[in-house]
C-alpha positions in Angstrom: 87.7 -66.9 1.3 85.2 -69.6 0.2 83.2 -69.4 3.3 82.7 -65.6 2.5 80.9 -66.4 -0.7 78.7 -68.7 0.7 78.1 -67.6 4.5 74.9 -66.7 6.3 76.2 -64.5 8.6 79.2 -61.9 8.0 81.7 -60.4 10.8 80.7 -56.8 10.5 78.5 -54.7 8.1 81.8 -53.4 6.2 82.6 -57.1 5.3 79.5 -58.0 4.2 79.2 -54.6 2.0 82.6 -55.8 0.8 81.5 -59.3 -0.3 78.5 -57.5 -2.5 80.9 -55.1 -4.1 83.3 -58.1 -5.2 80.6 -59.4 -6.7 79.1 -56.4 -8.7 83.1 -55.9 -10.0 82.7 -59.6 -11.1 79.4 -58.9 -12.8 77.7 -61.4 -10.8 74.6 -59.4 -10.2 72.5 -62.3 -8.4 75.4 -63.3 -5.8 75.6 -59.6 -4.9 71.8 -59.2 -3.8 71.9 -62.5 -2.4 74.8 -61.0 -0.4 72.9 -57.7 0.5 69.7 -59.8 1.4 71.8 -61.8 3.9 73.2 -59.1 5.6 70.0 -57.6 5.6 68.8 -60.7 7.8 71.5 -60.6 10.2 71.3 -56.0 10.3 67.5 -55.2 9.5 68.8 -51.5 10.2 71.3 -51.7 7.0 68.7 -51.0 4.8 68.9 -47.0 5.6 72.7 -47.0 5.1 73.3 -45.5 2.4 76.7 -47.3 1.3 73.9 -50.3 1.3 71.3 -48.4 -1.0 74.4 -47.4 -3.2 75.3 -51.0 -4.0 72.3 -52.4 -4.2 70.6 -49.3 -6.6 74.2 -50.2 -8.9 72.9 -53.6 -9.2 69.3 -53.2 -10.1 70.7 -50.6 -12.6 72.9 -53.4 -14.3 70.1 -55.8 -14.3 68.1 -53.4 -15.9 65.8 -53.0 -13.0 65.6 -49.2 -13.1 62.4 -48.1 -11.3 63.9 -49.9 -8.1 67.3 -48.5 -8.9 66.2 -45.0 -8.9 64.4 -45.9 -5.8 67.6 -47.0 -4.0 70.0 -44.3 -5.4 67.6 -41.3 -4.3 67.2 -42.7 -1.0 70.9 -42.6 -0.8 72.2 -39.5 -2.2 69.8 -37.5 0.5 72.1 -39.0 3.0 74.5 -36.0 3.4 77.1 -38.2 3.9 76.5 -40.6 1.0 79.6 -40.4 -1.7 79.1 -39.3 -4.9 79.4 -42.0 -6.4 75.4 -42.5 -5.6 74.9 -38.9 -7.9 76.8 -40.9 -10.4 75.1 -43.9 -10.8 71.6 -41.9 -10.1 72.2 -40.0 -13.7 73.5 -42.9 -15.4 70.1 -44.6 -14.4 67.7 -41.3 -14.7 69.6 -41.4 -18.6 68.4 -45.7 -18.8 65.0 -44.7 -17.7 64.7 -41.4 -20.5 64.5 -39.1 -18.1 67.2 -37.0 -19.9 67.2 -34.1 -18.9 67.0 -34.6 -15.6 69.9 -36.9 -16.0 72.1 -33.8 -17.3 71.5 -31.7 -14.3 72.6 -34.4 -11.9 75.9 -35.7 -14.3 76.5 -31.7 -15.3 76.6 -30.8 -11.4 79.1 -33.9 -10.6 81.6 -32.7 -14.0 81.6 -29.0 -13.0 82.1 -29.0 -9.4 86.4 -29.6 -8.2 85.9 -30.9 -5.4 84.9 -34.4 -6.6 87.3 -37.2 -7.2 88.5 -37.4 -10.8 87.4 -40.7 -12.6 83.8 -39.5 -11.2 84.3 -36.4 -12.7 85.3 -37.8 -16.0 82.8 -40.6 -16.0 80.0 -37.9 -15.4 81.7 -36.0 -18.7 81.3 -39.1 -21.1 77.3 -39.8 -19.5 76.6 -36.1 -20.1 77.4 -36.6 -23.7 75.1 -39.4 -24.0 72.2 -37.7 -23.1 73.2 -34.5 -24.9 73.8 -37.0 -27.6 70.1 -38.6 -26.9 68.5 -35.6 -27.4 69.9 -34.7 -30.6 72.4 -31.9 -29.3 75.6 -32.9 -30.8 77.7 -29.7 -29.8 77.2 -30.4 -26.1 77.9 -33.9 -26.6 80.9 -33.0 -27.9 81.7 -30.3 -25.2 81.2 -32.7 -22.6 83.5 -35.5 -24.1 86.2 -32.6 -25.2 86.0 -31.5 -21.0 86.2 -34.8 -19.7 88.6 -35.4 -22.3 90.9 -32.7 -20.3 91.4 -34.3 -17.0 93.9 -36.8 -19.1 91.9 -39.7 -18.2 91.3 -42.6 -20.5 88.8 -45.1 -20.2 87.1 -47.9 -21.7 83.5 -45.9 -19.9 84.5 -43.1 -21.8 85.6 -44.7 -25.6 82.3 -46.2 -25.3 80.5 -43.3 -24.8 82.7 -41.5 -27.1 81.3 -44.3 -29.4 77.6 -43.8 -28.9 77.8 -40.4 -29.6 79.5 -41.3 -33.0 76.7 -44.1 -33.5 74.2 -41.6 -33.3 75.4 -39.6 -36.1 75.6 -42.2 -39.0 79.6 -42.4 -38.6 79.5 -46.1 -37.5 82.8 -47.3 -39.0 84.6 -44.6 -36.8 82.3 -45.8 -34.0 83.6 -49.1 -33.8 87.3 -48.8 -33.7 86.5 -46.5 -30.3 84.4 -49.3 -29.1 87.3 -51.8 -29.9 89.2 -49.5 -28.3 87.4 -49.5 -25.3 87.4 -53.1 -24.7 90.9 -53.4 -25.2 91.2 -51.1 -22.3 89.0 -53.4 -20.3 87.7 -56.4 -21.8 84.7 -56.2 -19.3 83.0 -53.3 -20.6 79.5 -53.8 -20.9 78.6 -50.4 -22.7 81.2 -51.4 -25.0 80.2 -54.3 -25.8 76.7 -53.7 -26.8 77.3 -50.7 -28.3 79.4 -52.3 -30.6 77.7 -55.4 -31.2 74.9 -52.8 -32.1 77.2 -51.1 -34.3 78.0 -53.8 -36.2 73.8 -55.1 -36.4 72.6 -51.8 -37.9 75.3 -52.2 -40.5 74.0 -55.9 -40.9 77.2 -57.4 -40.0 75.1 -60.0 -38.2 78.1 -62.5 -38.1 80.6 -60.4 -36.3 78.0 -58.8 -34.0 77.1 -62.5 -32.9 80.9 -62.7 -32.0 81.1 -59.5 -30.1 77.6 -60.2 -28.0 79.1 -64.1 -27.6 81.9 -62.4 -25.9 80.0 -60.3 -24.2 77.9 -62.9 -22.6 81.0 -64.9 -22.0 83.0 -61.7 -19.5 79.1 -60.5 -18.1 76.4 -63.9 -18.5 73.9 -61.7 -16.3 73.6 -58.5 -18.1 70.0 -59.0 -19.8 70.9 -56.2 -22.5 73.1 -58.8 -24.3 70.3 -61.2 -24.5 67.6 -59.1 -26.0 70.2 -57.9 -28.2 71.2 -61.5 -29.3 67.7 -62.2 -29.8 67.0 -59.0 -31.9 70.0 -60.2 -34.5 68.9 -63.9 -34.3 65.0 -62.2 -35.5 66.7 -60.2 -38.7 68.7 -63.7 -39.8 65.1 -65.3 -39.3 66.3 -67.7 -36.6 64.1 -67.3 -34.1 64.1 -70.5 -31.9 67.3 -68.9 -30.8 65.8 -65.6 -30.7 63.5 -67.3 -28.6 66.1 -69.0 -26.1 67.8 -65.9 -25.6 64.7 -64.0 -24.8 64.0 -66.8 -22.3 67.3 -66.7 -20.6 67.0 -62.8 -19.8 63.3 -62.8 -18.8 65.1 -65.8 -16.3 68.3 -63.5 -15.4 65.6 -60.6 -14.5 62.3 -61.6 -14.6 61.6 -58.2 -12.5 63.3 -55.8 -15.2 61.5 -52.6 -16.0 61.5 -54.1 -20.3 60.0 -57.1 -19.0 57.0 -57.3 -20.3 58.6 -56.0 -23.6 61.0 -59.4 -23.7 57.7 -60.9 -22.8 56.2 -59.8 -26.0 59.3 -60.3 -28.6 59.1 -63.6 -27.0 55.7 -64.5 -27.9 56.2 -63.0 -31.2 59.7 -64.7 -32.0 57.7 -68.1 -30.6 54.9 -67.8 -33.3 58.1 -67.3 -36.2 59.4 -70.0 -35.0 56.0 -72.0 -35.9 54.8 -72.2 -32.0 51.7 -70.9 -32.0 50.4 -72.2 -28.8 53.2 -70.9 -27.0 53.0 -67.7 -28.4 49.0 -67.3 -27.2 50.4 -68.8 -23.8 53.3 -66.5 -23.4 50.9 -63.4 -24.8 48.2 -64.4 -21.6 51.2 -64.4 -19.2 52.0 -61.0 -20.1 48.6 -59.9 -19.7 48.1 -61.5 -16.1 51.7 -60.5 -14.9 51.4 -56.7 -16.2 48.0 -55.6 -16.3 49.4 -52.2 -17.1 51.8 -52.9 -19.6 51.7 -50.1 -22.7 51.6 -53.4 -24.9 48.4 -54.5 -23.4 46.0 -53.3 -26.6 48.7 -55.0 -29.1 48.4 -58.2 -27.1 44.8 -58.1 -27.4 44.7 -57.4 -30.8 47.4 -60.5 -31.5 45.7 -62.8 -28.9 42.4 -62.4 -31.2 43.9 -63.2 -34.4 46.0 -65.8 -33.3 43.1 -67.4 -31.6 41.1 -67.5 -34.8 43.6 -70.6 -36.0 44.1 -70.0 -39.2 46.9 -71.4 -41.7 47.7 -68.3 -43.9 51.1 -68.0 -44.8 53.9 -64.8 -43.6 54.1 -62.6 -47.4 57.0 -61.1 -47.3 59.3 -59.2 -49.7 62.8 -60.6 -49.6 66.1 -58.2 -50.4 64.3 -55.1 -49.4 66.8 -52.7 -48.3 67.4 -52.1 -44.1 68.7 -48.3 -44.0 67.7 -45.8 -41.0 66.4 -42.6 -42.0 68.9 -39.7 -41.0 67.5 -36.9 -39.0 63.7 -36.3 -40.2 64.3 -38.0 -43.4 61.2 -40.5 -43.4 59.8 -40.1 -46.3 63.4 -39.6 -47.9 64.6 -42.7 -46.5 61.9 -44.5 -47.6 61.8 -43.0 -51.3 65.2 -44.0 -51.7 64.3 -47.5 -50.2 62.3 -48.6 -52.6 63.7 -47.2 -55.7 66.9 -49.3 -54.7 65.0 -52.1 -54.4 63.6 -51.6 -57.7 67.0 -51.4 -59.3 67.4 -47.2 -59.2 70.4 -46.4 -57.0 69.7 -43.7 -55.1 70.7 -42.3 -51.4 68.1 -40.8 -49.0 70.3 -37.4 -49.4 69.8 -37.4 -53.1 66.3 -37.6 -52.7 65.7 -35.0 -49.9 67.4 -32.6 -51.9 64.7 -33.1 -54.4 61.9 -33.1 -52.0 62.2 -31.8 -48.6 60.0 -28.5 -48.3 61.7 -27.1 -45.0 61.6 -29.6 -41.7 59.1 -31.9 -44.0 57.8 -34.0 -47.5 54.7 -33.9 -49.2 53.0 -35.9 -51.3 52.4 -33.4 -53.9 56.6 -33.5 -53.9 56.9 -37.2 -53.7 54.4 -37.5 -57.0 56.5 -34.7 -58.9 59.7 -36.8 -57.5 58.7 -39.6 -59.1 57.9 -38.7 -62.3 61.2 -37.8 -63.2 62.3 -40.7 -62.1 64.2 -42.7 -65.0 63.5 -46.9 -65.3 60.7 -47.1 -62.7 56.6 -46.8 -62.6 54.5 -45.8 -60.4 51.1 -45.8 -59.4 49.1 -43.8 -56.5 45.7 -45.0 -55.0 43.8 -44.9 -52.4 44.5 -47.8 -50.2 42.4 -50.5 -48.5 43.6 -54.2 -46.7 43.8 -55.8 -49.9 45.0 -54.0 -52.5 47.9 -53.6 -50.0 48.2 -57.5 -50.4 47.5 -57.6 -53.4 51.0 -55.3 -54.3 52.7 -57.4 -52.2 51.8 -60.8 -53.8 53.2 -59.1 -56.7 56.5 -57.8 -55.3 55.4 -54.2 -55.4 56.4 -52.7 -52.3 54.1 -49.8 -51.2 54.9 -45.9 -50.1 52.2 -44.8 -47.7 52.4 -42.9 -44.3 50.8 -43.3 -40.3 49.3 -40.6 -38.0 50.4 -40.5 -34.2 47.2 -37.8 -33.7 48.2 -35.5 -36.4 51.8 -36.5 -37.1 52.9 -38.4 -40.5 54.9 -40.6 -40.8 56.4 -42.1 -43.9 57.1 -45.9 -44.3 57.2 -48.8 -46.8 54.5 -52.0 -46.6 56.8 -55.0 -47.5 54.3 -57.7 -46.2 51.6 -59.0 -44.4 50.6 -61.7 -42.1 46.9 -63.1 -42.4 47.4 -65.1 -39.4 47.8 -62.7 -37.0 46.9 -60.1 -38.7 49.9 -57.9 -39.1 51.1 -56.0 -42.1 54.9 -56.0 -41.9 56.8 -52.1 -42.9 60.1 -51.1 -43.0 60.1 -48.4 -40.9 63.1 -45.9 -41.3 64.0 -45.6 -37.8 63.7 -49.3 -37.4 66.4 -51.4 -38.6 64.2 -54.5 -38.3 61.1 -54.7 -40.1 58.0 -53.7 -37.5 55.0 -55.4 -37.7 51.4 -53.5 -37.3 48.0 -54.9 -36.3 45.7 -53.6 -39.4 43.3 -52.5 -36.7 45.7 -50.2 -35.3 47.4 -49.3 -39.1 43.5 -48.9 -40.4 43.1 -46.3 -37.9 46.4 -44.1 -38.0 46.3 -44.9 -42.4 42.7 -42.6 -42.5 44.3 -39.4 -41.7 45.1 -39.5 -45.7 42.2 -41.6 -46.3 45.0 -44.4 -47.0 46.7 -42.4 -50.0 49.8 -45.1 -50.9 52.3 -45.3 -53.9 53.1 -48.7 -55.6 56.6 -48.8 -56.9 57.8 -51.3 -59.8 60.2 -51.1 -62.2 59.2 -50.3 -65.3 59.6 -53.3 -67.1 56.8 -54.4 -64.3 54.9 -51.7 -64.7 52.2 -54.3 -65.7 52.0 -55.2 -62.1 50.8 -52.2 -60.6 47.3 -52.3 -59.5 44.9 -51.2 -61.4 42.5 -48.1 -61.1 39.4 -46.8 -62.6 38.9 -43.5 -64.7 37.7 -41.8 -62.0 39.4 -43.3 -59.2 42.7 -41.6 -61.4 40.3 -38.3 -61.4 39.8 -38.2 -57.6 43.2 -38.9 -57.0 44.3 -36.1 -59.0 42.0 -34.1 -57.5 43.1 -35.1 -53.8 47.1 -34.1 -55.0 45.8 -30.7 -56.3 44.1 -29.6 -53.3 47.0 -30.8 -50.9 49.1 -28.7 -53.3 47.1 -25.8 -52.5 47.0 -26.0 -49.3 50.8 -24.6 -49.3 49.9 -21.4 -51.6 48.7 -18.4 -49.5 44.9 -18.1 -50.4 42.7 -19.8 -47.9 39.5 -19.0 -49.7 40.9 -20.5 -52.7 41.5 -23.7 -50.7 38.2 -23.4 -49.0 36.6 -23.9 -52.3 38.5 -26.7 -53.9 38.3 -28.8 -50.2 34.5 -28.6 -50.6 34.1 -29.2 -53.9 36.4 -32.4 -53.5 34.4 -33.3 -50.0 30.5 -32.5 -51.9 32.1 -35.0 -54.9 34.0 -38.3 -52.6 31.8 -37.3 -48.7 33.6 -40.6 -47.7 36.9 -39.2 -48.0 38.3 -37.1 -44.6 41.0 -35.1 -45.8 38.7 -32.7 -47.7 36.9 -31.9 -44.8 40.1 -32.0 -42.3 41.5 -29.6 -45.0 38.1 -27.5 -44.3 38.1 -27.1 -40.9 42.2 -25.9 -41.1 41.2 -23.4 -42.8 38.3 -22.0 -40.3 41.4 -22.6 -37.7 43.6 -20.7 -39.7 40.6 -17.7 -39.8 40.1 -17.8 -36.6 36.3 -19.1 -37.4 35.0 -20.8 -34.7 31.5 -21.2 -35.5 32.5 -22.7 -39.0 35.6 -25.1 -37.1 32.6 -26.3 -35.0 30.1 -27.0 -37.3 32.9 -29.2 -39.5 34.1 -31.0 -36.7 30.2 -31.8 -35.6 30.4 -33.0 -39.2 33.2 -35.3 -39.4 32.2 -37.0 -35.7 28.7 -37.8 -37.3 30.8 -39.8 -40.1 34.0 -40.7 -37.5 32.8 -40.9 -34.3 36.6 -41.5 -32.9 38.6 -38.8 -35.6 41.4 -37.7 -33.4 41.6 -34.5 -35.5 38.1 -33.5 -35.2 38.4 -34.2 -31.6 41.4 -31.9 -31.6 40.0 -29.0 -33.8 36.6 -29.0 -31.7 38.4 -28.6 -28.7 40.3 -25.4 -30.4 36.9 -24.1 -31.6 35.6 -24.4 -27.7 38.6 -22.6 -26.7 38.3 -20.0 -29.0 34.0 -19.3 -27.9 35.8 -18.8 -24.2 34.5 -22.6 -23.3 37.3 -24.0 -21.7 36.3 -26.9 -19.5 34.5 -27.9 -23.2 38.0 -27.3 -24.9 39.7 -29.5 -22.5 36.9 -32.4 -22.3 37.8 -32.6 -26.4 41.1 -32.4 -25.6 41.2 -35.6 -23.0 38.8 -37.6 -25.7 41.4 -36.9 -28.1 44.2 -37.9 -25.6 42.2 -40.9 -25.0 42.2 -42.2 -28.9 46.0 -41.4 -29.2 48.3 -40.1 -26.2 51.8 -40.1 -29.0 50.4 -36.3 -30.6 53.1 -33.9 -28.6 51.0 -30.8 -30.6 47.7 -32.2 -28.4 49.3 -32.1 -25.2 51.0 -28.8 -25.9 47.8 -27.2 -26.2 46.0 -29.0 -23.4 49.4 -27.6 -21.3 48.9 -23.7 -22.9 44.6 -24.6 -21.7 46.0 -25.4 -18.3 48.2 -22.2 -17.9 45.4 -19.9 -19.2 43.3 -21.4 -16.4 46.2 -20.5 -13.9 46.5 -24.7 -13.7 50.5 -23.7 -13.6 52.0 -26.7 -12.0 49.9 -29.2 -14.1 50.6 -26.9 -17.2 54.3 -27.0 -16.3 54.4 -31.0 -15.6 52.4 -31.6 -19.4 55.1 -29.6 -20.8 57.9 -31.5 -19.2 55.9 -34.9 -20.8 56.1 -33.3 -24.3 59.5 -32.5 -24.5 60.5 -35.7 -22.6 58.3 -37.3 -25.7 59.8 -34.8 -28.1 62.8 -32.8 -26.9 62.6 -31.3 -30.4 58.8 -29.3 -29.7 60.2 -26.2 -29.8 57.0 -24.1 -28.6 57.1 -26.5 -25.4 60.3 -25.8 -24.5 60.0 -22.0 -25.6 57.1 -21.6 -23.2 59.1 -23.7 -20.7 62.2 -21.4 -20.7 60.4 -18.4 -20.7 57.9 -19.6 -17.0 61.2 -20.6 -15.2 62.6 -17.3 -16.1 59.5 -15.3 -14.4 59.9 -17.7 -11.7 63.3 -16.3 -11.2 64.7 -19.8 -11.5 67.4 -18.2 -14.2 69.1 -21.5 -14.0 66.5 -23.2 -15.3 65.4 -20.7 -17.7 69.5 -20.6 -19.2 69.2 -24.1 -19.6 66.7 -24.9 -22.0 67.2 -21.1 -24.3 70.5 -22.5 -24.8 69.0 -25.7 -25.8 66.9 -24.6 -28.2 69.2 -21.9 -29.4 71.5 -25.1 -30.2 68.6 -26.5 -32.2 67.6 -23.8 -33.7 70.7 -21.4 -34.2 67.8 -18.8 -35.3 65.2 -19.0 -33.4 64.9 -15.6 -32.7 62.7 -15.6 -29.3 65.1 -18.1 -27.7 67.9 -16.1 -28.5 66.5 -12.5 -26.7 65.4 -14.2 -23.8 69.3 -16.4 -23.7 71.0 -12.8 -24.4 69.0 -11.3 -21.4 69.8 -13.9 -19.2 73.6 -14.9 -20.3 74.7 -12.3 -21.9 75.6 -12.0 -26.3 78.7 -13.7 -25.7 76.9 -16.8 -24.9 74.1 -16.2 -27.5 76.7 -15.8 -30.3 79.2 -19.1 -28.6 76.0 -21.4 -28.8 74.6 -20.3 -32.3 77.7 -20.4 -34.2 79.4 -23.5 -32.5 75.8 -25.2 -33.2 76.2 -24.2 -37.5 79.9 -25.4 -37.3 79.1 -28.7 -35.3 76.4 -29.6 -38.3 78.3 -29.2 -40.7 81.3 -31.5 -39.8 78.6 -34.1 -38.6 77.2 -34.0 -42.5 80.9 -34.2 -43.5 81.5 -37.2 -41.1 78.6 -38.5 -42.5 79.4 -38.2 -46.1 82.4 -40.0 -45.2 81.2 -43.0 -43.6 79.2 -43.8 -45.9 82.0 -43.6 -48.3 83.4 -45.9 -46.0 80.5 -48.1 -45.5 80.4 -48.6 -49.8 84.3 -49.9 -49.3 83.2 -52.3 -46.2 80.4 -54.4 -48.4 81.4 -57.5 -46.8 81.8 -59.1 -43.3 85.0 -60.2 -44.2 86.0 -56.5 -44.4 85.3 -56.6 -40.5 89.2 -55.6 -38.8 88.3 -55.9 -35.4 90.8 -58.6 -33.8 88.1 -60.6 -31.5 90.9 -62.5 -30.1 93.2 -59.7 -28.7 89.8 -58.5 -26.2 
């Protein structure tokens, strides 16, 4: 058997296909494709079998190479003869990669059809509930668990996926016991193991989840996940020379893995923490030279300049600030109740949405009236620059202000800055880490609201807020009154007050975004045009006059104009899921159909939740006759959006009432238990304060 392992030459293909499979049940990922690259050599023709591209695209998968592992695994499943195993691992990857939905049409096929073997089937059942679960659909993730669930089949595959989709509710102490579960089914379970060492992290058990990973590493030492996993809990206890040594050792397990560049960067990052700054500027150049096209690229640049600068400024950072992610679209929520905690008010996020949620969103009129009732704290609002934003933080005042991804808000709380390399540090909601954002990049997405922030103190500090001028406190006022209008039904009403408020602070953009909303809203065109020549005089790169010009083309029958806006737009800021939505609608009206049809895939692979995309989506594949299709995503959005009336006549039409009235009401019942659940857990998670409370039994995995 030992000159197996090590042989240059193998007795037939079988054996040698063998050998590599051992290996990949072993988890030793680079002795399999050692094994598969000798038998290449000694059979150049076993690269188009498609037992070979099977293994080998199960390998890349594991060692998070994914673009080569979809390239393999497609090659083989269009081999008729190929098993279906090679469907299998193709939508478990296509799911890796965030191609979701295609992953459900490939794992959906597998479960439904009888005449595949069993484990596949039920294997296929707990991946479909992942991505259902990815994208937020949480009664098909639970229909696909309850029909895999049937075949009477119990693995530790499926308890761990059973566990993800618990994770992604908020009920994370139920979450673990069916991840312990699953590894005391097989103590080998990769999924498992991550998923609960990441179950553990975002509850900031960072001592247990240590164990679990340590483990982990222990049954699977090349599976790069772990590592970057490691290093991410190693960053929140503020060790990071061993965040650092981990990241090392998986950019050395797969230095060709589709995240690499993104290890690359948390390395150069956790190497500057650690008080390396040269190593951080040499391992920021190496990711520039070895991906020229990596999506970090413009960070990089931005932290190569300031880091190059040399100066000896000193991480501010507030310490004790509460880590808690945001459920569903409960930003500003989140954050609200964020701070007050950390101000001594004990709140919940779902105490304070109650108060201030206005349908799917918060506004800032709402979060001002929100506070002022607020018992024991103080509050100040002001319109932000650099550093008054240190400032607060120098005196432990922890700051409420929002970003714009093109004309999306975003709510989050400054906690610190970073002088060196020029980084202001939030607590993002959907982040359980603290992120850190270049202030060019933050200066840019902050003007949207011309930088409108909230300093929170208790109010026995209320000495500490900054301080503001008489008619700074008038403008504001005025800035809070006009955003308050804009939700009464009078447009001309609004008209005036935005140009009053514009004629009195011309620096300020809202006013005039506010403006040229309303000539949207009127359908003026000439009047949209002539404020959005406006605000590019003043703005030259103002994403939302950019975006509004391009409508006001559109609407004077210009459409190659419209779209040139549209691309400039794109240009400044590609994250705006509204933009490309309209630049897909521009295409379609210009009979552009496939391109129109491939932007709208982008958007809802960006933002399963745009509802118009997916609408518009449903509704093409059902005059293509592709009914299939056109079922799939009604029923969708019918699930996220029980009455959405459109979705629901074109669903009916195509499936029939039955299925209409199934998918609505099995959509209201699923929410509710899930905000039960929730409730619960966090009951739970009160009890569980410690990480002695952790009941997990390491020792019996």
């Amino acid at each position: 058997m030992a000159s197996d392992v090590t042989a240059e030459s193998f007795s037939s293909r079988k054996v040698c296909l063998a050998r590599a499979r051992e290996h990949l049940g072993n988890r030793a990922y680079r002795s399999a494709r050692n094994t598969l690259a000798r038998g290449v050599r000694q059979w150049p023709d076993l690269e188009s079998d498609h037992e070979y591209r099977t293994v080998l695209g199960h390998v890349a998968w594991r060692c998070n190479c994914l673009r080569e592992a979809k390239r393999h695994l497609t090659v083989a499943t269009r081999d008729e003869d190929s098993h279906v195993e090679a469907r299998f691992l193709l939508g478990r990857v296509l799911l890796d990669m965030g191609q979701v939905e295609r992953a459900i049409d490939v794992l959906d096929t597998i479960l439904q059809d009888p005449d595949q073997l069993v484990p596949y089937r039920v294997h296929a059942g707990g991946a479909l509930s992942v991505a259902y679960s990815a994208l937020g659909l949480n009664k098909s993730s639970q229909d696909a668990l309850e029909e895999a669930a049937r075949f009477g089949l119990i693995s530790a595959q499926l308890l761990a996926d059973e566990g993800f989709r618990l994770l992604r509710v908020g009920a994370y102490p139920e979450a673990e016991v069916q991840l312990a579960k699953g590894l005391q089914v097989d103590s080998t379970c990769e999924d498992a193991f991550f998923r609960l060492g990441n179950a553990l992290f975002v509850q900031d058990k960072t001592e247990p989840a240590l164990e679990v990973l340590a483990y982990g590493i222990e049954q699977s030492p090349e599976y790069p996940p772990f590592y970057k996993l490691m290093s991410e809990v190693y960053t929140a206890r503020g060790q990071h020379k061993e965040a650092a040594a981990f990241l090392k050792r998986a950019l050395e397990i797969s230095p060709e893995a589709d995240d690499a560049d993104e290890l690359q960067f948390m390395l150069a990052d956790a190497l500057y923490r650690a008080g390396r700054p040269d190593g951080a500027i040499m391992t920021f150049r190496d990711l520039l030279q070895q991906h020229p096209r990596s999506l970090f690229r413009p960070t990089v640049q931005l932290r190569l300049k300031s880091l190059e600068k040399r100066t000896d400024a000193k991480p501010v950072r507030l310490k004790g600030f509460p880590r808690k992610l945001q459920k569903r679209h409960y930003c500003a929520p989140n954050t609200l109740a964020n701070v007050l905690t950390f101000c001594g008010v004990n709140t919940t996020q779902d105490d304070v949405a109650a108060r201030v949620m206005r349908g799917a969103g918060t506004h800032w009129p709402e979060v001002f009236d929100y506070l002022k009732d607020v018992d024991g704290v103080a509050h100040r609002g002001f319109f932000g620059t650099l550093e008054v934003l240190k400032r607060c933080i120098d005196a432990r005042l922890p700051v409420i202000t929002t970003e714009y991804y093109g004309m999306t808000g975003h709510a989050l709380a400054i906690i610190g800055y970073d002088d060196t390399a020029e980084l202001l540090i939030a607590q993002d909601p959907r982040n359980f880490d603290p992120v850190e954002i270049p202030y060019a990049d933050f200066e840019r997405s902050w003007m949207h609201d011309d930088g409108l922030c909230i300093a929170v103190a208790a109010a026995s500090d209320r000495k500490r807020l900054p301080t503001q001028s008489g008619d700074d406190e008038r403008l504001l006022r005025g800035f809070i009154e006009l955003l308050r209008k804009r939700a009464e039904d009078d447009p001309e009403a609004l008209l005036r007050a935005a140009s009053e408020l514009s004629q009195e602070a011309p620096e300020k953009q809202a006013p005039l975004r506010i403006m040229a909303e309303v000539a949207l809203r009127l359908r003026s065109g000439p009047q949209l045009l002539a404020l959005c020549d406006d605000a590019l005089r003043k703005w030259p790169d103002c994403f939302w006059a950019l975006r509004y010009r391009g409508d006001a083309l559109w609407m004077a029958l210009d459409e190659a104009g419209a779209m040139q806006q549209y691309r400039r737009a794109r240009r400044i800021d590609r994250r705006d899921p509204s933009l490309a939505y309209a630049m897909s609608e521009l295409m379609y009206a210009t009979g552009r159909k496939r391109r129109a049809i491939a932007l709208l895939l982008s958007v809802l692979g960006e933002s399963p939740l745009h509802h118009r995309a997916r609408m518009r989506l449903a509704e093409h594949l059902a005059d293509g006759g592709d009914n299939r299709g056109a079922v799939f995503h009604a029923r969708l959005l019918v699930e996220y959006d029980p009455d959405h009336a459109a979705a629901k006549e074109l669903l009916a039409k195509l499936a029939g009432n039955t299925v209409v009235r199934k998918v609505s009401e099995g959509a209201k019942k699923t929410a509710e238990e899930i905000a039960r659940k929730q409730d619960e857990s966090a009951a739970k998670a009160q009890k569980m304060s410690s990480e002695e409370d952790f009941e997990i039994e390491l020792e019996d995995i």
